[in-house]
N, C-alpha and C positions, 0 to 999 in steps of 0.2 A: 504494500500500500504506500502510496507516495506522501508527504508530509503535507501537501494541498489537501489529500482527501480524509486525512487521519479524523477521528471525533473528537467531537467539539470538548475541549477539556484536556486533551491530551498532551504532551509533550512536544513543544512547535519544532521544526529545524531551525537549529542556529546556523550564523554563518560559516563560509566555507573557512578552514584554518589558515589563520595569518602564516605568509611565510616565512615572519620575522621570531615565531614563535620555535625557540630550542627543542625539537621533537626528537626525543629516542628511543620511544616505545609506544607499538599500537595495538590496543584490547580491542574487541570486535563483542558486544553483548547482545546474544540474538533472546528477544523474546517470542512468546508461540504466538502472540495476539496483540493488537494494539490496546486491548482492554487490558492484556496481562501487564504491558506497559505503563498504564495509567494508575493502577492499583500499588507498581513497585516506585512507582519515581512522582507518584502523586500527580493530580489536575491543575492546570493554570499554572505551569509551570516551578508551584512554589517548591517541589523537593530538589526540584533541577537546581534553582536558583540557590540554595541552600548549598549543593555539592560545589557550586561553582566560586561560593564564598571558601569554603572550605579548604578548596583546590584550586589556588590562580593559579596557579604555574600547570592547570591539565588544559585542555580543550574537549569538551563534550560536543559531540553531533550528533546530531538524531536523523537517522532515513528510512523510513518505512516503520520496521518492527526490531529494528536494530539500532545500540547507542556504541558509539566509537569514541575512543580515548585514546589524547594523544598527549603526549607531554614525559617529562623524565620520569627516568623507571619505575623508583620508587617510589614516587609519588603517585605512577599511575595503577601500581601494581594495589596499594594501598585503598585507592580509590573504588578500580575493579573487585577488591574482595570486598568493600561495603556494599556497591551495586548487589552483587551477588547474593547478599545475606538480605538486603532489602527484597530480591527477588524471591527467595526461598520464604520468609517471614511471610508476605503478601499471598504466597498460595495456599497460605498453611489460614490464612484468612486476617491474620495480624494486620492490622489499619497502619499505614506508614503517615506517620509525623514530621515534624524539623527535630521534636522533643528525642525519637525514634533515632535519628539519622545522628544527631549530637550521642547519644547514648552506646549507640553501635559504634561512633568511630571512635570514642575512648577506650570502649572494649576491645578495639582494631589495633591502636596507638600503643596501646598499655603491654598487647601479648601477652594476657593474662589469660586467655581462654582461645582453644583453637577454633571453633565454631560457636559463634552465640548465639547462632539460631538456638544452637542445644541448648542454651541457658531460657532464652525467654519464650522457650515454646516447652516448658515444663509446666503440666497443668496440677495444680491442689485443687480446686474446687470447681463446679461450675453453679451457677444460679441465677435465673431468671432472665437467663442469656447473657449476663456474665461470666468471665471464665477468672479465674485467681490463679496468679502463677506470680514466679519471681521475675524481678524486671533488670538486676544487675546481677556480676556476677557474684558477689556479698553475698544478697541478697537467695540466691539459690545456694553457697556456701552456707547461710545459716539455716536452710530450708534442710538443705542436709544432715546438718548436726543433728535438729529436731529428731531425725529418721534414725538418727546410730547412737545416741547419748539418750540417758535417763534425764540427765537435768541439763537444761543449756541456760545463756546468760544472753542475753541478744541486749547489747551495748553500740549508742549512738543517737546521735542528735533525728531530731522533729522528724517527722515525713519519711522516714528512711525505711518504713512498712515491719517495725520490730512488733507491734501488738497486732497489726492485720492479717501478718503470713501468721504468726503465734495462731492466731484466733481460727483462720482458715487451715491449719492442721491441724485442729482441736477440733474442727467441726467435723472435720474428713475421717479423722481415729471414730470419733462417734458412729459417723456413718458406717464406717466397717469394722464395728461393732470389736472395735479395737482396745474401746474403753467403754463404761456403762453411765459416765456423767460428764461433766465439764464444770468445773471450778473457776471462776474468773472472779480479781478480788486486787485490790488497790487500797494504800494505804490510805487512809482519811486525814490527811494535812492540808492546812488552810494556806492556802497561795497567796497571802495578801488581804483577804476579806475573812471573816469570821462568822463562824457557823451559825451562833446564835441569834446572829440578827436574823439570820434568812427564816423565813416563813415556813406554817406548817409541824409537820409531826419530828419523829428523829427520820423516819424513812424519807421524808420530802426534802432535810436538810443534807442529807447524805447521798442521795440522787446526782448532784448534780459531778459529785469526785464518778459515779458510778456509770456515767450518761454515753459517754466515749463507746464505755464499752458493749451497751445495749446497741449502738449505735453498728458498730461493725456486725454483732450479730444480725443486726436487722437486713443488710447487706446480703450475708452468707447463707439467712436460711428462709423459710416462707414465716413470712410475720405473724399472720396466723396463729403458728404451731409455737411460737414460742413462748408464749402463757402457760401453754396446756405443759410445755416440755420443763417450764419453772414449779409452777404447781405438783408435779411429780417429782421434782427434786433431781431430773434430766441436768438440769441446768443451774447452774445456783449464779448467783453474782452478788457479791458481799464483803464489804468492809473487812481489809486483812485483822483486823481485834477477835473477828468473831470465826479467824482461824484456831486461837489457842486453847489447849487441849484435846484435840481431835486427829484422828489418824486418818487416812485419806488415801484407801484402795480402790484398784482399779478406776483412776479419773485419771483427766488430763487435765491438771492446774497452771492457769498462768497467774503469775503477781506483775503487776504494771506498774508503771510509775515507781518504780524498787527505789530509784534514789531516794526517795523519801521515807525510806524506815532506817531503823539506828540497828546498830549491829547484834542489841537484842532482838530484837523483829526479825531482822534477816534469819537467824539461828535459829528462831521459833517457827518462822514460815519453813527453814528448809528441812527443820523434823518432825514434820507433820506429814513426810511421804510415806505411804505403803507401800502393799504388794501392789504390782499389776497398773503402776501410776507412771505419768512423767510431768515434769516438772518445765513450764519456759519463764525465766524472770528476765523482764524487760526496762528499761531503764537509760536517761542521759545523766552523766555524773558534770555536767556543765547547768541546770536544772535545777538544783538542790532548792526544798520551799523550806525543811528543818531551821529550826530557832537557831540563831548565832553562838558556834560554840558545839553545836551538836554533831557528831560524828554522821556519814553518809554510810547503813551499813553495806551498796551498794562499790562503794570506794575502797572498802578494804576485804570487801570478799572475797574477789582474785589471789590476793595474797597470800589467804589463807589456803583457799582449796585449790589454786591452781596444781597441775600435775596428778590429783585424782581421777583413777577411772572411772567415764563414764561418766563425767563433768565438763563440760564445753563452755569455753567461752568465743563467743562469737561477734565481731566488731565491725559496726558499718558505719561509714563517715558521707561528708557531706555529697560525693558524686554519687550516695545510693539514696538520693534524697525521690519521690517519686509522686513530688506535690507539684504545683505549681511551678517554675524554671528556678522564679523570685528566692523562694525559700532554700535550694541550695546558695544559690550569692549568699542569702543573708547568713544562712549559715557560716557559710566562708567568709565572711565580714567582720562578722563575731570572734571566729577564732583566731583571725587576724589584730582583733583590739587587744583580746587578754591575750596573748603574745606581749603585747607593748606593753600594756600594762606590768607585766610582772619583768619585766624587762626594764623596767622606767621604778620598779619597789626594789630590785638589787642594783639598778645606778646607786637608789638614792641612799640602801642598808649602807653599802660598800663604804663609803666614806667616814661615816660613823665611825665604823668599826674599827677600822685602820687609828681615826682618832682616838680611841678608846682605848688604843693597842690593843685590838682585840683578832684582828686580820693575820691568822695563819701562815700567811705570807710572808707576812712582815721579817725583816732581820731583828734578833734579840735586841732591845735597846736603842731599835731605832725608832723617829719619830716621824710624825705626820709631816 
C-alpha cells in the first residue's frame, strides 16, 4: 500500500533521507498490515514523533507496511529492538503510549532485561477487562519474590504499585484457593490531622487510614461480592492494633504503610504468621508520619532479618513509578533536595567539630 493510500491515522511518509545525514546502518521493519502499523507506532503520528525525539541522529521512513532506519549503528540497532518490542506488545493487544515507549527504552538502555515484552506481558489478574501485570522490571522482580518467599518487604517511594501488585497477588492466591482469607491492615497514625476531630463512630474515624485499600480491592474484584466476602471473614481489612494476639493461618497478609509502626509493631505484626500464610509488608522509609524521636520499625528491619531464609526484600525506586509521568520527577526532585540537605547539615557539623577538637582528622594539638 502506498503512503497516499494508507488510513487515515496512520503513520505519514516522511521525507526522503538527507544526504548530508552520517548513514551506517539500514533496518528494514516489515509489518503484516497497515493496521498492524498503526497499533505498534501509534495514530497521528504521535509515537513516531516520540522515537524521533528520542533518536536524532536515526532517520525513520515509512513506505507502505514497512519502517526503515537509517542512521549509526548503535543507535539504530537500539532503536530497531524498541520498534520490535513495541511491535510484539501491540499484538499481544498492549495499547502503545509515549509513557510505553519512554519505559521500554530504559529497559533497552539499562540491559537489564533481554526481552521486556516478557516482563510486561506477565498477567496477575484480570477484571472487568482489566488485566494487572507488572509494568517494570522491579516491578515483576518483586512480583517474583511474592511467588518464592514467605515474607517479602516491597520498599519505595509513591506510585511504584508496592500495595497494588501486593493486593492483586492476594486476590489471585485467593482465587486458587491458594489461601482461605486475605488480611489487609495499616497502621492507624495520624498524618498531620487528628482523629478525634473527625466525625462519626471509631469505624468512620479509622476509614479513612483504611480507604486506599478498599479502594484497590474494589479495582480487583466484583464490588458486589465484597461485603458478602467481608461479612464471612473472606476478607478482613483492619487497623494493624487489632492484629495483636492472634495467629494467622493459611491467609495472605499485607501491612501497608509499615513505615509507620515502631519496631515493637513490626515484631508483633511479623509473629503473628502461621501455617499455610504469606506475608507482603509495604512501605516508603522517606514517609515517616511517627512522633519526632520515634524509631521507623520499617528502617531497621533489614538489618535485622536480612540474610534469613525465605525473607525478601524487594526495592523499587522512582523509574518504577507507574502514576502519572509528574510523580516520578517529583519523586526525583525530592530525593534530589535531601541529598542537599544532608549535605549542607555535614558542611555545617564539620566545622564545629574541628573547632571543638572534636574532628578525627585532626593532628593531636592542632587547632582550628
Amino acid at each position: 500500500m502506498s503512503e497516499e493510500t494508507m488510513p487515515s491515522g496512520a503513520l505519514s511518509g516522511h521525507a526522503d533521507f538527507p544526504h548530508s545525514t552520517p548513514l551506517s546502518r539500514t533496518e528494514v521493519i516489515l509489518f503484516e498490515t497497515s493496521e498492524a502499523m498503526v497499533r505498534a507506532l501509534g495514530a497521528h503520528d504521535e509515537t513516531l514523533r516520540g522515537l524521533e525525539a528520542a533518536f536524532p541522529t536515526v532517520v525513520f521512513h515509512v513506505r507502505g507496511n514497512e519502517l526503515t532506519l537509517k542512521g549509526p549503528t548503535e543507535n539504530v540497532q537500539l532503536a530497531n529492538r524498541l520498534i520490535l518490542e513495541l511491535k510484539s506488545l501491540s499484538a499481544r493487544g498492549t495499547p502503545v503510549t509515549r509513557e510505553l515507549v519512554v519505559q521500554l527504552l530504559g529497559m533497552l538502555s539499562a540491559r537489564t532485561v533481554p526481552t521486556p515484552t516478557e516482563v510486561l506481558t506477565q498477567n496477575i489478574l484480570s477484571s472487568r477487562g482489566r488485566t494487572i501485570r507488572p509494568k517494570t522490571l522491579n516491578q515483576k522482580s518483586y512480583v517474583d519474590a511474592i511467588d518464592q518467599n514467605t515474607i517479602v518487604f516491597g520498599l519505595g517511594p509513591a506510585g511504584t504499585g508496592k500495595t497494588y501488585l501486593a493486593m492483586a497477588k492476594a486476590v489471585q492466591a485467593l482465587q486458587n484457593k491458594e489461601v482461605t482469607r486475605i488480611i489487609l491492615t495499616r497502621p492507624a497514625v495520624e498524618a498531620g490531622e487528628r482523629l478525634g476531630f473527625l466525625p462519626g463512630t471509631l469505624n468512620d474515624k479509622i476509614d479513612p487510614y483504611l480507604r486506599p485499600l478498599f479502594d484497590a480491592l474494589h479495582d480487583m474484584m466484583d464490588p458486589e461480592s465484597i461485603p458478602r466476602l467481608m461479612a464471612a471473614g473472606t476478607i478482613e481489612v483492619a487497623p494493624l492494633a487489632y492484629m495483636r494476639g492472634r495467629t494467622l493461618n493459611e491467609a495472605f497478609i499485607i501491612l501497608d504503610e509499615a513505615q509507620n509502626t515502631t519496631p515493637e509493631q513490626m515484631k508483633m505484626f511479623l509473629t503473628r504468621l502461621g501455617f499455610g500464610s504469606k506475608m507482603v509488608v509495604t512501605g516508603d522509609t522517606s514517609q515517616v508520619d511517627l512522633p519526632n524521636g520515634t524509631t521507623s520499625g520499617l528502617k531497621i528491619v533489614q538489618g535485622i532479618l536480612d540474610g534469613i531464609e525465605d525473607i525478601n526484600f524487594s526495592v523499587l525506586d522512582a523509574s518504577d513509578v507507574v502514576r502519572h509521568r509528574l510523580v516520578g520527577d517529583i519523586v526525583t526532585a525530592y530525593n534530589h533536595w535531601d541529598e542537599e540537605q544532608q549535605r549542607g547539615v555535614q558542611r555545617r557539623r564539620t566545622p564545629s567539630r574541628q573547632a571543638a577538637g572534636l574532628d578525627s582528622t585532626a593532628e593531636p594539638g592542632a587547632t582550628a
